[in-house]
Structure formats: structure tokens, C-alpha cells
KOLROBA-42303 format. One record per residue: y, x, z of N, C-alpha, C in turn. Coordinates in steps of 0.2 Angstrom, whole numbers, plus 5000, padded with zeros to 4 digits. Atoms other than C-alpha are relative to their C-alpha. Layout:
KOLROBA-42303
YXZYXZYXZ ...
end
This chain:
KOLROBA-42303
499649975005480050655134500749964999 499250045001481950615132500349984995 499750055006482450475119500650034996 499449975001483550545107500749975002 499550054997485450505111500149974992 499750065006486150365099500650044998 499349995007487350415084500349955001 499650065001488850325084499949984993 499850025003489350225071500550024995 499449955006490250295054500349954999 499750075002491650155054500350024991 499849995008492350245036499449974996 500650015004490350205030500049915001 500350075000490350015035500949984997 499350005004492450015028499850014992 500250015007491650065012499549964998 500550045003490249955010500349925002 499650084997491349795017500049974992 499650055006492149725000499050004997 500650025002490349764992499549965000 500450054996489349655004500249954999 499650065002490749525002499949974994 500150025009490449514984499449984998 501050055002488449504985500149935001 499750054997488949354997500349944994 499650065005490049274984499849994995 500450035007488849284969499549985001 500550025000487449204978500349955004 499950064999488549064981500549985007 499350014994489749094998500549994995 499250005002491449034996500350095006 499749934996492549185001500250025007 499849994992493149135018499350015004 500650004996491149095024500050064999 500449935001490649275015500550055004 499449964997492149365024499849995006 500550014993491549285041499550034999 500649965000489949325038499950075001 500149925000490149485033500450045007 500049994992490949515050499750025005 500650014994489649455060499650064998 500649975001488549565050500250085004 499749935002489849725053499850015010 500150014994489749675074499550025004 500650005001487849665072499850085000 500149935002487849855063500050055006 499849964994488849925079499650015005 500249994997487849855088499150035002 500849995001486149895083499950084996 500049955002486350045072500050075003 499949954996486750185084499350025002 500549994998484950165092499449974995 500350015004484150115075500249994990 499650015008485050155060499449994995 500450005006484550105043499950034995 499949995006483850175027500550004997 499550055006484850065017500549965002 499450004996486550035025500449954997 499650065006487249905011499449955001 500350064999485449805012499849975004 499950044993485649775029500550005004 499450025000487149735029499949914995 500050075005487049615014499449965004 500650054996485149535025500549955005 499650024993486349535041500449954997 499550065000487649435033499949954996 500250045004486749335021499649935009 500150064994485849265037500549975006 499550024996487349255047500449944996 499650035004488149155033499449925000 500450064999486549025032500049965007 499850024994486649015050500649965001 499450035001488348955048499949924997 500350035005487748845036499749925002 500450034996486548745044500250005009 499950014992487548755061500649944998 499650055002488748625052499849954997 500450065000488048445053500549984993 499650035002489548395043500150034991 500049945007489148535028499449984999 500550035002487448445024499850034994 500050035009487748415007500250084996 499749965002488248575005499450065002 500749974998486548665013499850004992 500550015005485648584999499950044994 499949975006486348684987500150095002 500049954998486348834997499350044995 500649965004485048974986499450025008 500649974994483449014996500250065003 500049944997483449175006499650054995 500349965003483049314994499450035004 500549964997481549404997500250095003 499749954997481849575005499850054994 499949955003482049724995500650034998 499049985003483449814984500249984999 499750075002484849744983500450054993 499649965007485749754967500650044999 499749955003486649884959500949974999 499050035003488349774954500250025008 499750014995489649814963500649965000 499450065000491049674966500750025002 499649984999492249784972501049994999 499250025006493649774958500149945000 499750084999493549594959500149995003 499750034994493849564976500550035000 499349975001495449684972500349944998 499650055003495949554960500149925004 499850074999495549394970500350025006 499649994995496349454985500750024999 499250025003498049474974499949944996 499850075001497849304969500849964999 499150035002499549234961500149975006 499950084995499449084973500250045007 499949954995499549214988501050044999 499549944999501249274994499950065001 500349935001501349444994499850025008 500049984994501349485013499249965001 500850025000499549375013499550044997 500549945004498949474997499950065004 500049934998499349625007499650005006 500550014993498449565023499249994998 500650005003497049505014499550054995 500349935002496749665004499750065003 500049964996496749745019499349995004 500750004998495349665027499349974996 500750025003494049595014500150084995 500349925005494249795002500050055005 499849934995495049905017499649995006 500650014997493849835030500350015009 499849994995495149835044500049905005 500050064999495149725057500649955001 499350045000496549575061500250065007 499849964998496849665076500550064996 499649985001497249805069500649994994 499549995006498249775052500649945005 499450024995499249655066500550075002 500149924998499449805074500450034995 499849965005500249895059500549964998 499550065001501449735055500350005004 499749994995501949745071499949925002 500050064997501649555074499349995005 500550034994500549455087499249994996 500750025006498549475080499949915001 500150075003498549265081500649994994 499650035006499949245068499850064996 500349965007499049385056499249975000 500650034998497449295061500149934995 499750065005498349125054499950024993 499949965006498849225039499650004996 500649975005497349315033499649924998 500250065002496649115036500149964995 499650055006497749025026499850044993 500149965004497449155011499450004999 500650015003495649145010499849935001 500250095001495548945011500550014992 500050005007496548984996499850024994 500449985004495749104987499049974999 500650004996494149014994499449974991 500450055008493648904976500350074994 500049955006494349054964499250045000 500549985002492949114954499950124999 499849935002492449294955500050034992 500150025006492249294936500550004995 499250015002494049254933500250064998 499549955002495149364924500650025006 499350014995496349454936500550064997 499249965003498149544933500150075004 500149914998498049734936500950005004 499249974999500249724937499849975008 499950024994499849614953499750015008 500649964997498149714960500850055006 499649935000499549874959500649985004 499250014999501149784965499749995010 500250004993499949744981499950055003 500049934998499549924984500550034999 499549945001501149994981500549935008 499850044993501749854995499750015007 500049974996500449925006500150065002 500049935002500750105003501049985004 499350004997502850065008499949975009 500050044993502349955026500150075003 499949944996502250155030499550015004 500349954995501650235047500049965006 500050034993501250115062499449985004 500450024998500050065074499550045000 500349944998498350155077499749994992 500049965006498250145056500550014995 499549995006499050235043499949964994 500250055005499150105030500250034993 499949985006500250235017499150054999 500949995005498250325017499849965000 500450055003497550175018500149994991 499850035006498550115003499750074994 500349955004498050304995499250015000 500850005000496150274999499949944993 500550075005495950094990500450004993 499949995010497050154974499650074998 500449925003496050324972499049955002 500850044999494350194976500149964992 499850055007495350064961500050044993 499949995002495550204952499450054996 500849965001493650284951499749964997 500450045003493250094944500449964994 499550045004494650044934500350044995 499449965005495450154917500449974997 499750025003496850114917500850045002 499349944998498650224917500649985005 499750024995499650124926499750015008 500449974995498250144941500050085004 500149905000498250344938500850025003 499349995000500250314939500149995008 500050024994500150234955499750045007 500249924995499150364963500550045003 499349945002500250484957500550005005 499450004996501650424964499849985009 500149984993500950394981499850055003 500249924998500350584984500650025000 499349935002501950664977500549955006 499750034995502750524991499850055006 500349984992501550565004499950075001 499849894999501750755002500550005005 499450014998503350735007500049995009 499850054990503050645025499950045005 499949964993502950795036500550025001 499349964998504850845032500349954999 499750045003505350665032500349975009 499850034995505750635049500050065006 499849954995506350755066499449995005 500450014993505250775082500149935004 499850064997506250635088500049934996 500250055005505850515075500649964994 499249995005507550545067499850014991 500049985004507650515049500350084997 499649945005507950675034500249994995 500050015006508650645021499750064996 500549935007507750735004500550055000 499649945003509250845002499950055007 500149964993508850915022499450025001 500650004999507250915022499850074999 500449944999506151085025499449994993 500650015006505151105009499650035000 500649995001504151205014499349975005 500750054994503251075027499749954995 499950055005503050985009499050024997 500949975002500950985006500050014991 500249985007500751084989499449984996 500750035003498951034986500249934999 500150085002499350854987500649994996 499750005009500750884974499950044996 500350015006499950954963499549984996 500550105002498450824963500549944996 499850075002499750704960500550014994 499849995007500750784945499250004995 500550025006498950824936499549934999 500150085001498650644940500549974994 499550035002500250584933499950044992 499749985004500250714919499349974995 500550055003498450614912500149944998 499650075004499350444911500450014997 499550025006500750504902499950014996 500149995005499650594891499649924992 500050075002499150404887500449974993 499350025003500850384880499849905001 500350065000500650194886500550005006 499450024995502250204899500149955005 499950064998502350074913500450025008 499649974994503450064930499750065005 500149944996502450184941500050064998 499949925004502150324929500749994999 499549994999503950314927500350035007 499549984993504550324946499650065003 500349944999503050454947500450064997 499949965001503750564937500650035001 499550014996505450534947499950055007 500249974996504450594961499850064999 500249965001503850724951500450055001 499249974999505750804948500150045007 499850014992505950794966499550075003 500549994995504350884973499950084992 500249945004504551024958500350045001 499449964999506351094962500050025008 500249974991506251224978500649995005 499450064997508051164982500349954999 499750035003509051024980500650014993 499949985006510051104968499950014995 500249995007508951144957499649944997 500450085004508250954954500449994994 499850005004508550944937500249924997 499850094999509550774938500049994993 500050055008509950744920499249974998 500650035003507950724917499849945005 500150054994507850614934500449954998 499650065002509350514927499549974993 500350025006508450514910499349935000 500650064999506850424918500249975003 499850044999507850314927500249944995 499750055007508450234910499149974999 500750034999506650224908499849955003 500550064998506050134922500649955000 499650074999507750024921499949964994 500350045008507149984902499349965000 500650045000505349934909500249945003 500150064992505749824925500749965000 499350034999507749784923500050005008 500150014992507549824943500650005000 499649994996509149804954499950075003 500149934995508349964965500150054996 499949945004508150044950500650034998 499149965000510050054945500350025006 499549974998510450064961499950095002 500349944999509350234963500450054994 499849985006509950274946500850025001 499649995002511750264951500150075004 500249924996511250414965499950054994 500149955009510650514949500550024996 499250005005512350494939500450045006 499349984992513250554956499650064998 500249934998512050714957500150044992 500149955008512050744936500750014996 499349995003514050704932500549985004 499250004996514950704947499949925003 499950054993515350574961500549944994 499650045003516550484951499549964995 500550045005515250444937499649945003 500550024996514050394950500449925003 499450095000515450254958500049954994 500150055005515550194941499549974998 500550035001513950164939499849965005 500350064997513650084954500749935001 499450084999515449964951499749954996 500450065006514149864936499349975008 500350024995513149834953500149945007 499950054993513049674966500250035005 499949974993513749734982499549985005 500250014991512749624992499050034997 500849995001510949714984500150055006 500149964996510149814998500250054998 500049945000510549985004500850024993 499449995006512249964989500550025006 499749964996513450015005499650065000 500149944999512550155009500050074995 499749965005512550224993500750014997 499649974999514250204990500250055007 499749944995514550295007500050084997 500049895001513850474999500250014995 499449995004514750424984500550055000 499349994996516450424992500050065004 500349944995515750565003500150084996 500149975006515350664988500550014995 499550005006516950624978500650035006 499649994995517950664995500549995005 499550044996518650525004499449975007 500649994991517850555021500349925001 499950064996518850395027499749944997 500250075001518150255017499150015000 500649995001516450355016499749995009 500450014994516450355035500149915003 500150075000517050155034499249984998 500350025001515750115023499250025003 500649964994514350225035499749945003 500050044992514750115050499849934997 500150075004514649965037499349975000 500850005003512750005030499649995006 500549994996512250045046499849935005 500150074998512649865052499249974996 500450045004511549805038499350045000 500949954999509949945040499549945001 500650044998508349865039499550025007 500549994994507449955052500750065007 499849984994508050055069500150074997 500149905001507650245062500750004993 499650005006508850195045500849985004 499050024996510550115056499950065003 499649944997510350265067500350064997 499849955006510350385052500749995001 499450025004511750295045500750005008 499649994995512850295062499950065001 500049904998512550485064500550014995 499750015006513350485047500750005001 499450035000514750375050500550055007 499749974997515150485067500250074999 499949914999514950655060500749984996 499150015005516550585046500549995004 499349994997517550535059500150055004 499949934998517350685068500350044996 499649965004517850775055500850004996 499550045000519350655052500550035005 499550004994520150695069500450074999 
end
């Protein structure tokens, strides 16, 4: 009789049970970095054994696997003794508990003491369940300095208590950082970033979360009209709207239209409903700028952002004219990012092709990435072209 063949491996089922197992781990006395190990081994372990013996119970042998792997560690350290002894027995086998730790490990992996680039690495492998490999891989750096990285980060977080009170603004400010790293490497990290807030947002009520969703669907709709076959930026005003996913904006308005029924206001329900404007009008045209200005004041009354007046002064350009729009951004730093650029469509927009195609060639110097200077030099050549 012929053995049946082996089922791969569901790696979204062992990505969702990660932070979980981690957290068993740390309330029966792992410090973070051992239980994060650990929990590795045990994930190497599943790949390798599950296919020709999958479990019932897919969380309690994971938590066995990494509880043993973790003791093993344990007791494979002459120098951690003293630190054995306090080790808890090996639970007996059965169910494991119902708590999920989840939301806490969101919180201690934005740990204040964490720069943000760490939080966002660390987020990414102890909730999101990616390896260093890949979230290297997506940062574009060498996997041993994201390896360093995620290291240092959990030797910090290693003595915080899961227990601790943690800060929702700084959970959200982490996933609104993964969710912009974008589209690179073999993950998309803007779904990633829309997986672990619509996962944060199954276990957490709270409006600013709902807003943060929000605004990343009504974003990520947008991304099949946001770039050419040649990986040429669109701008929103060029863009083909109807390659604009309609289901997932209007998920993300009736998301949005829930927090603000809140009335409890905060930066992302604001810049959602910015997004909302955008993703409601069938052409540029018809974006109803004064209410897009109006919520600009909004989110420039919650956060006092720079980005936000400078976006604001775009809005004043589209709702009272090029000239207004200049004025508003002359109350502006010149040297804040993307501040040439904006004036260019200013000037562009009030009609002085020559300083608008100066200041092109300017921004385009300053661009932060390859696909934004070429934009911007496309720009600057198509003004002097028309110049001649």
C-alpha cells in the first residue's frame, strides 16, 4: 500500500500561532529573547516533522516543542546555573491555555527604549512571524545587520514585564511605519502591515486602530494605479481609477465611518478620511478640496505635523488657487522634505513653467528614493521642453 504523500506546511498557520507561543513562553518565565529563540527552533522542528505527522493541536506542539527547546538551552549553559534553578518544571501535557498574549507582545515590541527601525524589525519577527532573512530582504540590508538589529532589540526588551502597561499611539505609529517601508523583497510588508493591524484590531477597541486600518486599505487600493509597467511612478491626478480596488475601499470607509462615529478624533481617523476624499471622487476634479483642506486643519490641530502643512499646502493650491497654495507653504521650512517639490506644481500650477522646471531639477536632486528623482526629472524635462 502506498504511504500517503506529506502535506506541506501552512506557513500563514505557524505566522499566526508565532507571537502566541511566544507569549506562553514568557509567562512561564522565558525572558523574550530565550522564548523568541526558542520559539524558532520549535517553528524548524514543525517544518520538519509536520508534513509526515501533523498535529491535532498545532499551538500545543509548538508551545511542548519550544518549551523543550528553551530548557535545553537552559541547561546547555554551565554559566546560567543559578538561573536553571528557578526554571518552572515541565508542565505536564495537555491543553494549553486559552490566554492569548498576543496584544502584549504588540506592545513590548514597540517598547519606547526601541528606535523605531528596531520596533519595526522586531514586530515583524516576534507578531508577524517573518524570518531575518526575509524582513532583511525587504529593508534591503545584509540579513547579518538585521540579525544584529532584531538582537539588540530583544536584549532590550528582554527584563520588560509582559504585564506592563503599553502605549496604543506607539503600537500604531509602528504599523503605520511598517505599512509605508512599502513593496520589496519576496514580502509585501504594506499586507503584512494590513494583516497585524486588522489581527490588533480583532483584539483591541479602540478608534484610533479602526482609523489606522482604514487608512491603510483606502492607501492600498490605490496601488495597482500607482506605478507604470516600468516601475515609473503616477501621480493621484494620472492615475487610472478604475484599476482602484472598490471592495477594499469600501471596507475601509465603513471601517473609518465606525471610528468617527466614536466622535473621539485622532491622527489617523483624520488622514483616513483625507484618503477617503481621494478614493470617492471618480476624477480629480471632482475631489471635494475644500473638505480635504478642512481635514487637514484637523489633523494639523491634532499632531502640529510639518508633513501635514506641507500636504495641506497641496490642498490650498487645489481649493483656492496656486497663489493661496504658495502662501501657505511660504509659513513653511524650506529645507522639510519633498518642500521643493511642492513648490514646483505650485509655480507649475500658477504658471511660471521656468522656476517650476528650476525647482523639478532641484527636488529631484533631493528625492529619497530612485522611482521619486526619476518622477521628478521627467517633470523638470517635460517644462523645459515646453520652454523652448
Amino acid at each position: 500500500m502506498t504511504p500517503p504523500a506529506s502535506q506541506p506546511v501552512d506557513e500563514s498557520l505557524l505566522r499566526s500561532l508565532t507571537p502566541a507561543v511566544i507569549g506562553v513562553l514568557v509567562r512561564r518565565g522565558a525572558d523574550f529573547a530565550a522564548a523568541e529563540d526558542a520559539v524558532q527552533e520549535a517553528l524548524l522542528d514543525a517544518v520538519r516533522v509536520w508534513p509526515d505527522d501533523p498535529p491535532r493541536d498545532p499551538k500545543g506542539w509548538l508551545v511542548t516543542a519550544a518549551w523543550r527547546r528553551f530548557l535545553d538551552a537552559v541547561r546547555a549553559e554551565a554559566s546560567r546555573l543559578d538561573r536553571e534553578a528557578r526554571v518552572w518544571q515541565e508542565p505536564d501535557a495537555g491543553p494549553v491555555s486559552s490566554v492569548d498574549d498576543t496584544l502584549a507582545l504588540y506592545f513590548l515590541c514597540a517598547h519606547p527604549s526601541l528606535t523605531p527601525a528596531s520596533a519595526v524589525a522586531l514586530t515583524l519577527r516576534a507578531v508577524g512571524g517573518l524570518t531575518t532573512r526575509q524582513i532583511a530582504q525587504a529593508y534591503l540590508v545584509p540579513e547579518a545587520t538585521m540579525a544584529q538589529r532584531i538582537s539588540r532589540a530583544k536584549r532590550t526588551v528582554s527584563d520588560v514585564r509582559l504585564d506592563q502597561p503599553g502605549d496604543v499611539a506607539t503600537v500604531l505609529r509602528v504599523l503605520y511605519l511598517v505599512f509605508n517601508e512599502g513593496y520589496s523583497g519576496d514580502v509585501d510588508l504594506a499586507a503584512e502591515a494590513i494583516r497585524l493591524t486588522r489581527e490588533l484590531a480583532a483584539r483591541i477597541d479602540h478608534e484610533e486602530v479602526l482609523g489606522l486600518l482604514a487608512l491603510m486599505l483606502l492607501h492600498h487600493a490605490r496601488r495597482p494605479a500607482r506605478t507604470r509597467p516600468d516601475g515609473s511612478l503616477v501621480p493621484l491626478a494620472e492615475q487610472d481609477r478604475w484599476l482602484w480596488d472598490t471592495a477594499t475601499i469600501a471596507e475601509g470607509v465603513e471601517i473609518l465611518q465606525g471610528a468617527l462615529a466614536r466622535d473621539r478624533l485622532g491622527e489617523f481617523q483624520a488622514q483616513a478620511a483625507i484618503a477617503a476624499l481621494h478614493a470617492d471622487a471618480r476624477t480629480v476634479e471632482e475631489t471635494d478640496w475644500v473638505q480635504v483642506v478642512e481635514w487637514y486643519d484637523e489633523l494639523v490641530r491634532l499632531t502640529d505635523s510639518p508633513v501635514a502643512r506641507l500636504n495641506r499646502a497641496v490642498a490650498v493650491g487645489e481649493a483656492d488657487g496656486a497663489r493661496a497654495g504658495l502662501a501657505a507653504l511660504a509659513e513653511l521650512d524650506p529645507a522639510l522634505p519633498r518642500h521643493t517639490a511642492v513648490a514646483a506644481y505650485l509655480h507649475e500650477k500658477d504658471g511660471d513653467l521656468a522656476t517650476a522646471a528650476r525647482l523639478y531639477a532641484a527636488a529631484a536632486r533631493q528625492a529619497p528614493s530612485l522611482a521619486e528623482r526619476d518622477h521628478l526629472t521627467r517633470q523638470a524635462a517635460r517644462l523645459n521642453a515646453a520652454l523652448r
